[in-house]
Structure formats: C-alpha cells, structure tokens
C-alpha positions in Angstrom: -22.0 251.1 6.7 -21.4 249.9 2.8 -22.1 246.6 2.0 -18.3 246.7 1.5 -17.7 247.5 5.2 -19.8 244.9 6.1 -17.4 242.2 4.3 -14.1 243.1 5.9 -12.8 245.6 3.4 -13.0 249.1 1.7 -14.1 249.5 -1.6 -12.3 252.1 -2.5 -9.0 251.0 -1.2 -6.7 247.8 -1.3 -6.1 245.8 2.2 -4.3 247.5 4.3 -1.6 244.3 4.6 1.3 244.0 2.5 2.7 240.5 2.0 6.5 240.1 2.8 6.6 237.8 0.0 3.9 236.1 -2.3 4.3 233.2 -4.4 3.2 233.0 -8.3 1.3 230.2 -7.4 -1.0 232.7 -5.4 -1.0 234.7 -7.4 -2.2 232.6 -10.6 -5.5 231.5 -8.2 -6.1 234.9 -7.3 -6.6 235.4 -11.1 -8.5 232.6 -11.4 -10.9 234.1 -8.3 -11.1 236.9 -10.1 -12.6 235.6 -13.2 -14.8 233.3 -11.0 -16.3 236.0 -9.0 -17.1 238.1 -11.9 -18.6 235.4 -13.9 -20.6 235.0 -10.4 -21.6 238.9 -10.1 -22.8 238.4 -14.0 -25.4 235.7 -12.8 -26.8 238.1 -10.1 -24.7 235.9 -7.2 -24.4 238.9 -4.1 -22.6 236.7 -1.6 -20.5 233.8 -1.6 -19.1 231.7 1.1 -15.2 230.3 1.1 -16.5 226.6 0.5 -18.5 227.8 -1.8 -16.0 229.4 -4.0 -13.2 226.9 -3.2 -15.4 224.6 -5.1 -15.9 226.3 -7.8 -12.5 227.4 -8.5 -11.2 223.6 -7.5 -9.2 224.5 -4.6 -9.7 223.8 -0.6 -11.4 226.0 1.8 -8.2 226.1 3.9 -6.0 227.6 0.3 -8.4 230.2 -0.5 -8.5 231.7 2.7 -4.6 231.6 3.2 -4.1 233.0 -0.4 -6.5 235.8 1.0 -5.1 236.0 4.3 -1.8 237.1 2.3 -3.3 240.7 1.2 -5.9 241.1 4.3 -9.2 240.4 6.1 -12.0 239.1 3.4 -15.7 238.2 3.9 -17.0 237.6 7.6 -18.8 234.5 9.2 -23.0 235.2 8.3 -22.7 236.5 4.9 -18.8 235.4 3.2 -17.4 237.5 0.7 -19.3 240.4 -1.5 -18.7 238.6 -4.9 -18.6 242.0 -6.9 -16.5 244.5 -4.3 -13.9 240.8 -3.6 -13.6 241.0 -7.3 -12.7 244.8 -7.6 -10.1 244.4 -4.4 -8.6 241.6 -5.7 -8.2 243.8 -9.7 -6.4 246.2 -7.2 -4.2 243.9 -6.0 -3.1 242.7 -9.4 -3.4 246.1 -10.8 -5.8 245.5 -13.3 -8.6 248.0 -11.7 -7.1 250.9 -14.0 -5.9 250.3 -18.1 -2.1 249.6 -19.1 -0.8 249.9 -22.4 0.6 247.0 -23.4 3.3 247.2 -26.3 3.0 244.3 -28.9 6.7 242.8 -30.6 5.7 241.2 -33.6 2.5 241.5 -36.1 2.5 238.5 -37.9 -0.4 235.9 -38.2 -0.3 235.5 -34.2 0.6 239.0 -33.5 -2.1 240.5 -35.7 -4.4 237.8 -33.9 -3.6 239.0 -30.6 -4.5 242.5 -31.2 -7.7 241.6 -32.6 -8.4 239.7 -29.2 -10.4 241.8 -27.0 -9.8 239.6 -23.6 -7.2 241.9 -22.9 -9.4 245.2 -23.3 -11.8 243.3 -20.9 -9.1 242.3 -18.2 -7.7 245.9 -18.0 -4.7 245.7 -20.7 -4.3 247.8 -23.8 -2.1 247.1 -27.0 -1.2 250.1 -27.2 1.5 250.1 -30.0 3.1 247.4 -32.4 6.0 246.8 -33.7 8.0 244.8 -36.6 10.9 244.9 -38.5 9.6 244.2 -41.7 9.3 247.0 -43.7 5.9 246.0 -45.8 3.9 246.3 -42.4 5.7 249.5 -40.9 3.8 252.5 -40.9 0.6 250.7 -41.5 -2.1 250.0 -39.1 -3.9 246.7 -37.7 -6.9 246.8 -35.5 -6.3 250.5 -34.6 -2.8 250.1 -34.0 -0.2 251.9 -36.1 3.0 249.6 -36.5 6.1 251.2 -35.5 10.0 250.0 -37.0 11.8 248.3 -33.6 14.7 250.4 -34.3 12.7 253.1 -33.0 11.4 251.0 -29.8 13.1 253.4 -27.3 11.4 256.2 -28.2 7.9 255.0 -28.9 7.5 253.6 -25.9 8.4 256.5 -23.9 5.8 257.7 -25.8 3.2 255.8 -25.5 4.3 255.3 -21.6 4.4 251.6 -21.7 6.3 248.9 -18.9 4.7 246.0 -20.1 5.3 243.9 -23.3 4.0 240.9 -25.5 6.4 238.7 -27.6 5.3 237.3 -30.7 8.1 238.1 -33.1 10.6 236.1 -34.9 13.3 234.2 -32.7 16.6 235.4 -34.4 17.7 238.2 -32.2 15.2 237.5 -29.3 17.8 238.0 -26.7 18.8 241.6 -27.7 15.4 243.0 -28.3 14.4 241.5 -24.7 17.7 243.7 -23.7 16.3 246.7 -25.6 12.7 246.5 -24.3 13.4 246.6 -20.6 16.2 248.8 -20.9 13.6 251.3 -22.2 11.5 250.6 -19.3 9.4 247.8 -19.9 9.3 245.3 -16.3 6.9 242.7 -17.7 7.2 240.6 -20.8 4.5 238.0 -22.2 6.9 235.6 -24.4 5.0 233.5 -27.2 7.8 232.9 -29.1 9.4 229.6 -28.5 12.8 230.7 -27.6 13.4 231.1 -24.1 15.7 234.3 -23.5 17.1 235.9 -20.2 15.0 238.2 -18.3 17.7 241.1 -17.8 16.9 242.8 -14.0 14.3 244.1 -12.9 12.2 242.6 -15.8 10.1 239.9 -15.6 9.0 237.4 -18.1 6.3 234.6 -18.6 7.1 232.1 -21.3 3.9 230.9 -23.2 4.9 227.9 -25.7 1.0 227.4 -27.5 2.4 224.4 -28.9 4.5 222.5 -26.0 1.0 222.7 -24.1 -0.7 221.0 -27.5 2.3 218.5 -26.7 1.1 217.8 -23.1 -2.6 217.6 -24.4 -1.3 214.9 -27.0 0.5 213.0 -24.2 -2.2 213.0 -21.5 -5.2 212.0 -24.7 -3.3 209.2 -25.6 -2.2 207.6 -21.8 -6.1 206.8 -21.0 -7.2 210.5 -20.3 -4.2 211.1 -18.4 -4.8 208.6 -15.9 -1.6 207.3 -15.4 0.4 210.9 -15.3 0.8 212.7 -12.1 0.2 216.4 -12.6 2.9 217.0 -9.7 6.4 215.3 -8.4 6.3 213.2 -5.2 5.9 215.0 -1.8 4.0 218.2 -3.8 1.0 219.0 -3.9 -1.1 218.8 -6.7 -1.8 221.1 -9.4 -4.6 223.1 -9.2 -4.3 224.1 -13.0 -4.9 220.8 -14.7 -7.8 218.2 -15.0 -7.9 214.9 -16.4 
C-alpha cells in the first residue's frame, strides 16, 4: 500500500466526493494549504497533523478539516496528512496539477511586469499570449510573448486554446472587451484595472485593486496597527486573511 493509500486518498486521482456547493472562502484556504504544504515538503516535513497545519495556516482545527471534508477523506488518526501527495490532491482540485495558458489584456508597465513574473509558471499558469491596442507594441515581443492587436482577440485565442484571462489594460472600453473575451471562450478573468465591469455568464471574474489594498494598509498603519478596526461585521466570523 502507497504511502498515499495509507493517508486516505489516491495519488493519482482526486477524492472521489464532489461538493454540492463550495464557497470562495474555501476555496481561498485551500490555496493557502496548498502553498503551506509545499513550503512544508521543501523543508523535508513527510507528515503533518490537522493542528499542526491549522496553526500554521492561522485557521482552527475544526475549519480545516470541514474545508477538507468538502472534497473527501484526508490524512488518518497516527500519522495526519502526507504533506507532498495533500498538496498534489488539493492542485487537482483547483486544477493547477496540469499548465493553463493564460491570455494577458494589456502590456504596459504592469502588464509587461506581470509576464516577467514567474509565480504564475510555478503555480501551474502560463501567459500564453498578449495583447494591446497600441500599435508601437503590436507585433513585438515581451518576455517570450509575441503581442497580438485586440481586434484580433477571437481568433488568437482559439488559437492559443485559452479560457482564462488577466486584465491590466486601460479602462475606457473595459466593459466591451470583458464582452469579447468570454464570448470567445474565456470563463475566468483576473481584473487589475480599477474599473469594475460585469461578468457576462458563464464568466467569472476576480477584481484585484493594488492600490485600494495600499488604501486599507494606510488606514489600519495609522489607527494604532489596526487595533481599533474589526477585520469582519458583527455576528461573522473573522477574517482569516488579515493580521494586525
């Protein structure tokens, strides 16, 4: 029996349970597990228990084992979890275990930063493809990748066979390239521009402001470290995110 076996789940396969509905909230921990447990595996750590690693991540015992619970059976009484095959299942879950090509929507100073940022590469995402309309950057190529004109969107990205997307363009016309992306198939869109725009259906999209969070950062600096700010409204529970 694999050392796998052993810890309540295959290797080579995904639990067998599919969740009836998950919330993002789970799903941002398990991403955070994830990164734990391979930080762990690249100290030499075999096993873990669910204390253990509720610690670390700054969660309870009783969260990490529901937000597990949601996807399977994990880890077993003696030894806990196998901290490199946990990690693997839980890329399958996410699907990051395999590459995507990731399309990018803007190569300006942050978009040309972005696709010299090789956390993506490491976390199972490719910019695969970039695009602008300027006509001075079309045609040529940044960190490997040619730029393409957006009026040819439709058909590059059939091309390159890509369904997820990264915003970092200009905000006039936001709106109708959003429309064009994911009507050319794209489901998943990673928004840094600070214009927040209407995820048509099927398409889902995380907004990422860099500077309202340097605006919370200010807030919580100058209010004594934060001390007198609640990181959640009354009757919730608290953020697992934040620290202060």
């Amino acid at each position: 029996m694999s050392a796998s076996e052993q810890n309540g789940f295959d290797a080579t396969t995904p639990p067998q349970r599919t969740p009836k509905r998950v919330s993002l909230q789970t799903v941002e921990r398990l991403s955070v597990y994830r990164k734990v447990l391979e930080e762990l595996d690249r100290d030499g750590v075999e096993n873990i228990h669910s204390h253990q690693l509720a610690e670390l991540v700054g969660v309870t015992p009783a969260q990490l084992r529901r937000d597990l619970a949601s996807f399977g059976t994990f880890g077993n009484i003696s030894r806990g979890y196998n901290v490199y095959q946990m990690g693997r299942t839980i890329s399958r879950i996410l699907g990051t275990d395999a590459s995507q090509s990731v399309a990018l929507f803007g190569v300006g100073d942050l978009g040309r930063a972005l696709l010299s940022y090789r956390g993506f590469e490491e976390r199972g995402f490719h910019i695969a493809v970039a695009f602008d309309a300027d006509g001075e950057k079309v045609g040529r190529v940044f960190a490997g990748r040619r730029c393409y004109h957006v009026d040819h969107l439709e058909e590059v990205l059939r091309e390159f066979d890509v369904h997820m997307a990264i915003l970092a363009s200009r905000p006039e016309g936001l709106q109708a390239l959003v429309d064009r992306v994911c009507g050319a198939g794209v489901h998943a869109i990673l928004n840094f521009v600070p214009k927040r725009v209407n995820a048509p259906g099927g398409c889902f999209i995380e907004e990422t402001d860099i500077a309202s969070k340097l605006e919370m950062l200010s807030f919580l600096a100058r209010t004594e470290a934060g001390s007198h700010v609640s990181s959640h409204a009354p009757g919730e529970p608290a953020a697992e995110g934040m620290t202060g």
